[in-house]
C-alpha positions in Angstrom: 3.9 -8.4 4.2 7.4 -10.3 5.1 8.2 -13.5 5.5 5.0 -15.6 6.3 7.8 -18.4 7.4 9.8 -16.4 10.2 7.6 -13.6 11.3 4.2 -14.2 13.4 3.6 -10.4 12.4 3.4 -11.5 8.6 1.5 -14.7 9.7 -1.5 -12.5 11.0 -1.2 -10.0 7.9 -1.4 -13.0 5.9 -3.6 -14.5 7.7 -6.0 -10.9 7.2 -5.2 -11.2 3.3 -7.1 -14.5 3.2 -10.3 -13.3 4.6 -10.3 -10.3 2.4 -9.5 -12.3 -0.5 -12.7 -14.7 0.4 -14.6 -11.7 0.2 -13.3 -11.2 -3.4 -14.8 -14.0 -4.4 -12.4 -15.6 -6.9 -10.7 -12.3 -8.2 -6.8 -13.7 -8.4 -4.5 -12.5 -5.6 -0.6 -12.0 -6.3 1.4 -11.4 -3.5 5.2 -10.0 -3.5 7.8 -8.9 -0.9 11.5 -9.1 -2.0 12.0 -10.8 1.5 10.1 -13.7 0.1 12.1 -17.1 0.3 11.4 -19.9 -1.8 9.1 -21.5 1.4 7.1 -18.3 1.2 6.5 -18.9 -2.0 5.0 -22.2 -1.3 3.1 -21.1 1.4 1.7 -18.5 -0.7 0.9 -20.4 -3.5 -0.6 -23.4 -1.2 -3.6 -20.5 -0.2 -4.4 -20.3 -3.7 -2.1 -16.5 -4.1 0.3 -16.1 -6.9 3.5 -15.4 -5.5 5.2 -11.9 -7.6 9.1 -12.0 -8.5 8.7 -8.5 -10.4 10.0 -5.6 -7.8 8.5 -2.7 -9.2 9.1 -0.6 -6.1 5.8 0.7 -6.1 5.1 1.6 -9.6 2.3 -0.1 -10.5 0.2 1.2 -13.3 -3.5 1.2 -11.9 -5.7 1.4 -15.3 -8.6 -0.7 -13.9 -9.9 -0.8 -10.3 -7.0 -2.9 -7.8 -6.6 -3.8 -4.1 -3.3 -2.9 -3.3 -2.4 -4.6 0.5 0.5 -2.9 1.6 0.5 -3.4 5.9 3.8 -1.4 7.1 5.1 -0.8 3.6 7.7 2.1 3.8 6.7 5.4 2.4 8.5 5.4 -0.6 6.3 2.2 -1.9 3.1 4.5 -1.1 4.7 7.5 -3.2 5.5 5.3 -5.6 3.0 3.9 -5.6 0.4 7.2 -5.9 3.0 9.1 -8.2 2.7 6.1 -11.2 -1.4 7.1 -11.1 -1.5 10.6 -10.8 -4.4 11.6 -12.7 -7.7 12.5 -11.0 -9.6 9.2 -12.8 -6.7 7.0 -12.6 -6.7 7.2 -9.0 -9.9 6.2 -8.6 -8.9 2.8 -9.6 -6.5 2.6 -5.8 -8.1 0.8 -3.4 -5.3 0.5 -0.5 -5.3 -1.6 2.9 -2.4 0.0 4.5 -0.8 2.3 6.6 -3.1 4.8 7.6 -1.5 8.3 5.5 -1.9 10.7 8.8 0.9 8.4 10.2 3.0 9.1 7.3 2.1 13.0 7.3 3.3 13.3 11.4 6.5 11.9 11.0 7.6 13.3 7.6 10.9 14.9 8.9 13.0 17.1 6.9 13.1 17.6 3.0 13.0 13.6 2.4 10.1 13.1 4.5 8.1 15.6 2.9 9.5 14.8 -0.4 7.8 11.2 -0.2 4.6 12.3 1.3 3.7 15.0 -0.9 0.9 12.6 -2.9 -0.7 11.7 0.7 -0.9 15.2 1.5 -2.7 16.6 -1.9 -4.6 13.5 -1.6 -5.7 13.5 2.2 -8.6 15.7 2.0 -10.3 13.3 -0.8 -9.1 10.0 1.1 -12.1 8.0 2.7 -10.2 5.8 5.6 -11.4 3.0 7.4 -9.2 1.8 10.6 -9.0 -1.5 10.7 -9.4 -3.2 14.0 -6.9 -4.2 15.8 -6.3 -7.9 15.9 -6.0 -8.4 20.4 -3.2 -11.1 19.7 -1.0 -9.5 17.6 -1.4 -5.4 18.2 1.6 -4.5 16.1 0.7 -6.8 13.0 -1.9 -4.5 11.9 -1.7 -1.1 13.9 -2.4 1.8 11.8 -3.8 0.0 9.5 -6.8 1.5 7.2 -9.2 1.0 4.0 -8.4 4.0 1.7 -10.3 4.8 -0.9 -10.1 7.7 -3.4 -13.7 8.7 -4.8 -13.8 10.9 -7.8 -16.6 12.8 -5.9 -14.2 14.1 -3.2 -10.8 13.5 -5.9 -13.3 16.7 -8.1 -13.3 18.6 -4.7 -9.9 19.3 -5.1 -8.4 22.5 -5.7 -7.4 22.4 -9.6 -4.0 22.5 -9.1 -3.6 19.1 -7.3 -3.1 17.3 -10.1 -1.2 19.8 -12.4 2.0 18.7 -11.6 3.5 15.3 -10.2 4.4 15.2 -6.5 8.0 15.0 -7.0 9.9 11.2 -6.9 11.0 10.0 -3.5 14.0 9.4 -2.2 14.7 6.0 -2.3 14.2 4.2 1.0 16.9 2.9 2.6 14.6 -0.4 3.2 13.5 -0.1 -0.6 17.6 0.1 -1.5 18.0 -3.1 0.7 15.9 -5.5 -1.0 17.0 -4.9 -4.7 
């Protein structure tokens, strides 16, 4: 997301966040970036969002059905992300506004690229994605960006082996090593 204070970029994402959390209807929202900076916080928390000071790089274990809202999070937060709820029901529960995965899958360079895209690449042929428009004002704050969705119809479609092994850890990002 970054800083809602010093980027008009993270403005517009959060900006995106509020109309999709309207549509939630009341489902509580917590928001993190390690970039965050105590008027971030208060920004956050003034929309009615609970700002997160737990950096779990990712590894979030889905067990119930979750929005994750990740706009031009690094790969590694993605593998992470998909690695912690491997399991053909589990990741089900992912619901993710993010980074469209085919952008990920063309610029996976070299062994660390790959490494950290292996989960969108089992998973691409199951994923439903939805662009999300682009917002005329602000192009870059949400290019790329898409619904994904992981039905267990399509998830079943999948060659058995998919989900017989773990896609293997990522790399740590060099933006990921940066905010610790």
């Amino acid at each position: 997301l970054g800083s809602p204070t010093k980027s008009e970029n993270a403005r517009v994402q959060l900006a995106f966040l509020c109309v999709v959390a309207k549509g939630l209807e009341g489902v509580p929202v917590e928001v993190y970036d390690p970039v965050f900076s105590q008027k971030d916080e208060e920004v956050i928390k003034s929309l009615g969002f609970t700002p997160s000071s737990l950096n779990l790089e990712g590894k979030h274990p889905t067990p119930h059905p979750t929005l994750y809202y990740m706009p031009h999070c690094c790969r590694s937060l993605y593998a992470n992300l998909l690695n912690t709820n491997w399991s053909p029901t589990v990741i089900t529960n992912l619901t993710i506004i993010g980074n469209a995965f085919t952008m990920y899958l063309l610029n996976a360079i070299g062994k660390d690229g790959r490494k950290s895209t292996e989960a969108m690449r089992r998973l691409a042929p199951a994923t439903v994605t939805t662009p999300i428009p682009v917002y005329p004002k602000h192009p870059e704050a949400l290019s790329d960006t898409a619904l994904m969705i992981f039905p267990l119809e399509k998830i079943l479609e999948l060659p058995q082996q998919t989900f017989a092994s773990r896609p293997p850890d990522p790399t740590l990002d060099h933006e990921l090593a940066r905010r610790k």
